[in-house]
N, C-alpha and C positions, 0 to 999 in steps of 0.2 A: 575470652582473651582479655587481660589487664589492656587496658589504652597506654601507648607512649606519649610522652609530654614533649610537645613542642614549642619550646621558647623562642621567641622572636623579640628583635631588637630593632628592627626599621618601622621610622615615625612615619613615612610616607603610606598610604592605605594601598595605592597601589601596585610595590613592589613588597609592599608587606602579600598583599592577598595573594600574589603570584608566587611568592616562594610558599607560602601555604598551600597552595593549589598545587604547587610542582613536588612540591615534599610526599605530601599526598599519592598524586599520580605513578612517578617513579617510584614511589615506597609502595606500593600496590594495594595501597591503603582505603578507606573511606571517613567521612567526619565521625563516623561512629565507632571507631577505630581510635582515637587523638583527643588529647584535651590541649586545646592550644591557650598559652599562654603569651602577652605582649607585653616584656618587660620594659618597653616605652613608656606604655599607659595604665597597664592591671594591676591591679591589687597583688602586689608580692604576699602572698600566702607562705602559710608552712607546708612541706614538702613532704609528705612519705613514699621515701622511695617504692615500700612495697606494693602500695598499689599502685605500680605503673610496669610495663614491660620492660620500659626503658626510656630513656631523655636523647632527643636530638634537638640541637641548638643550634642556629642559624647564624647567618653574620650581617653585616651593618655597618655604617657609618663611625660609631665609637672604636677607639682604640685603646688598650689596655694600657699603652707604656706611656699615654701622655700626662702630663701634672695636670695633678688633682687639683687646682688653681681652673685647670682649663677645662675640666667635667661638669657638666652637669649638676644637680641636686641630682636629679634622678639615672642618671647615669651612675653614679655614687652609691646609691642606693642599692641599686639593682646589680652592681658588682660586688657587692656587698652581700648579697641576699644567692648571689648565683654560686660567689668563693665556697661559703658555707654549706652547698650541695653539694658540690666538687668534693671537699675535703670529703665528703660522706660516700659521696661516687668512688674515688677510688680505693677508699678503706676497704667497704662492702666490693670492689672489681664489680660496680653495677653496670649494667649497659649503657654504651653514652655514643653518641658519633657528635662531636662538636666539630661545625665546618666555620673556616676562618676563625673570629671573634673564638667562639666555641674554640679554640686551638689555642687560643693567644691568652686567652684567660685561664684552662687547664694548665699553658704550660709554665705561665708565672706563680700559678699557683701551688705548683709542686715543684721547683727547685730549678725550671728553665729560665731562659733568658730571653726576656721580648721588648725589642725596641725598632726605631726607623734606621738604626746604621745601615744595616747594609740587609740586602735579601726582599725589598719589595720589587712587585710586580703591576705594571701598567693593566689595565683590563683590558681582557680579552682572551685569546686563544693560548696554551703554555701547554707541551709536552712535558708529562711526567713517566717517567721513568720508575721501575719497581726495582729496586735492591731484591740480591737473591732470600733474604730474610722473610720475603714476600711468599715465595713460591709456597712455603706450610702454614702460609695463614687463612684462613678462615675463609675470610673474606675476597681473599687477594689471590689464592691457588687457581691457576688455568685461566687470569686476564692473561690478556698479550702484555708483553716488559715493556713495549710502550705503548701512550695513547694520550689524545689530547682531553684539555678538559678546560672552563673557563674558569677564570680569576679575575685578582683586581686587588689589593691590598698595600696601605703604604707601612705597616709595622709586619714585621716576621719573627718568628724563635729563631734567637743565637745560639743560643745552646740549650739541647734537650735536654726537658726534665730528670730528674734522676730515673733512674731505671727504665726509662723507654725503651721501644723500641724501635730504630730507623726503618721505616720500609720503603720509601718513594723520595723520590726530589724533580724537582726541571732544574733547569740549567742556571736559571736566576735564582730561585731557592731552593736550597737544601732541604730542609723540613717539610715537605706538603703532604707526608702523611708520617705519622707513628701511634703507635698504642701503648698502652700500659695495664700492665697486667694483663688480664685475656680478654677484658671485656672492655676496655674503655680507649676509643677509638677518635682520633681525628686528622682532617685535611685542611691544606690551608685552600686548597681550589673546592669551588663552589659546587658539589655531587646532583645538587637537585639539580643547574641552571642551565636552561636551553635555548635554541635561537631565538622564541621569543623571550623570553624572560630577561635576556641579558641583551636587546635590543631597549626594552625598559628601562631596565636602572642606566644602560647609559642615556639615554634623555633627562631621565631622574635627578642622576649623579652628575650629570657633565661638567658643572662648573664646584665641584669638593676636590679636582685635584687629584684624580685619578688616570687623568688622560687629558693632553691640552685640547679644549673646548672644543676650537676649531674645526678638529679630527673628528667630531662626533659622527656627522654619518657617513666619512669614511669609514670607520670602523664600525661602524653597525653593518655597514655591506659587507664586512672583512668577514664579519662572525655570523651573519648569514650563510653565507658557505660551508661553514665547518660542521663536521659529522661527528657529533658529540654524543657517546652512548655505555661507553666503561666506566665514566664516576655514575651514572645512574646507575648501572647495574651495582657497582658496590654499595649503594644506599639499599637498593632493593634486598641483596645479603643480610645486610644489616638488621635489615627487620624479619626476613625471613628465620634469621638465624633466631631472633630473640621473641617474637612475636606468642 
């Protein structure tokens, strides 16, 4: 089996290695399985698509719609180095699942609209919903039309990409899932992230303005409770289907 490429984008080691470890897990994967790449800190290399099964890409603290004044060097960079897969991802309809970031940058990068007007979501718990567009796809055929899943994001798609396709929203945002073409697939809610994991990055994240501070382990108890298991079975699909 070719390895799927894992990019990642969180500077923190610790919510870095937890969505590593959960990509992993839920993708029913092993390290020898993945070549993980950390667009924070690695060597942006050239990419061939052909040797890999396919790209899944993570999300992060960066935001694609904010001025470029306000990025990074290496933020810059690495949006830069990530556009120019993209273009080639969806020319070749190569296999992709980009979650959050991964969504915000495919969808700028083919003819969407992403910014902070309107459509973010506080972290946490968010009911998504499957558009009947769902029911023959791939991935999506025989979940239940609803199911929760976590999130957290302050930019969203305003308007999807040219030729997408709608298949999911919650009630705050429209867009948390579409594809393009047959193969190239993403969510704005987080498919790996689970009660531990997103107990993490709100300690992590608490004070980036995601959730007011304060709230924090209110809402770590809140999402303790929550029985989170249909965005990981779609990740699992995912690589099922393309592995």
């Amino acid at each position: 089996m070719k390895p799927f490429l894992i990019l990642q984008l969180r500077k923190n080691d610790l919510v870095s290695k937890g969505e590593f470890d959960a990509i992993l897990k839920y993708g029913d994967m092993n390290a020898e399985d993945v070549f993980r790449m950390r667009m924070d800190s690695d060597e942006l290399t050239d990419i061939n698509l052909e040797d890999y099964s396919g790209i899944i890409v993570g999300g992060g603290p960066w935001n694609v719609s904010d001025a470029q004044e306000k990025k990074s060097e290496r933020q810059l960079a690495a949006e830069a180095w990530l556009s120019e897969i993209l273009r080639r991802v969806v020319a070749k309809d190569f296999p992709y699942f980009g979650a959050c970031y991964g969504l915000g940058l495919l969808a700028r990068e083919h003819g969407g609209l992403v910014s902070k007007e309107k459509y973010g979501e506080a972290a946490g718990s968010v009911t998504i919903k499957l558009k009947p567009e769902a029911q023959d796809d791939p991935l999506l055929t025989g979940l239940p039309s609803t199911f929760q899943a976590f999130t957290g994001h302050k930019e969203a798609c305003q308007e999807l990409p040219n030729g997408a396709v709608w298949l999911a929203s919650s009630e705050q945002c429209p867009y948390n899932i579409f594809r393009i073409g047959k193969n190239v697939y993403t969510t704005q809610f987080h498919p790996e992230l689970d009660n531990v994991g997103v107990c993490d990055r709100i300690d992590v994240y608490k004070n980036e303005g995601y959730f007011p501070p304060e709230e924090a382990e209110a809402l770590k108890e809140r999402c303790k409770k929550e029985e989170i298991s249909v965005p990981m079975e779609i990740l699992r699909r995912f690589v099922e289907k393309y592995r």
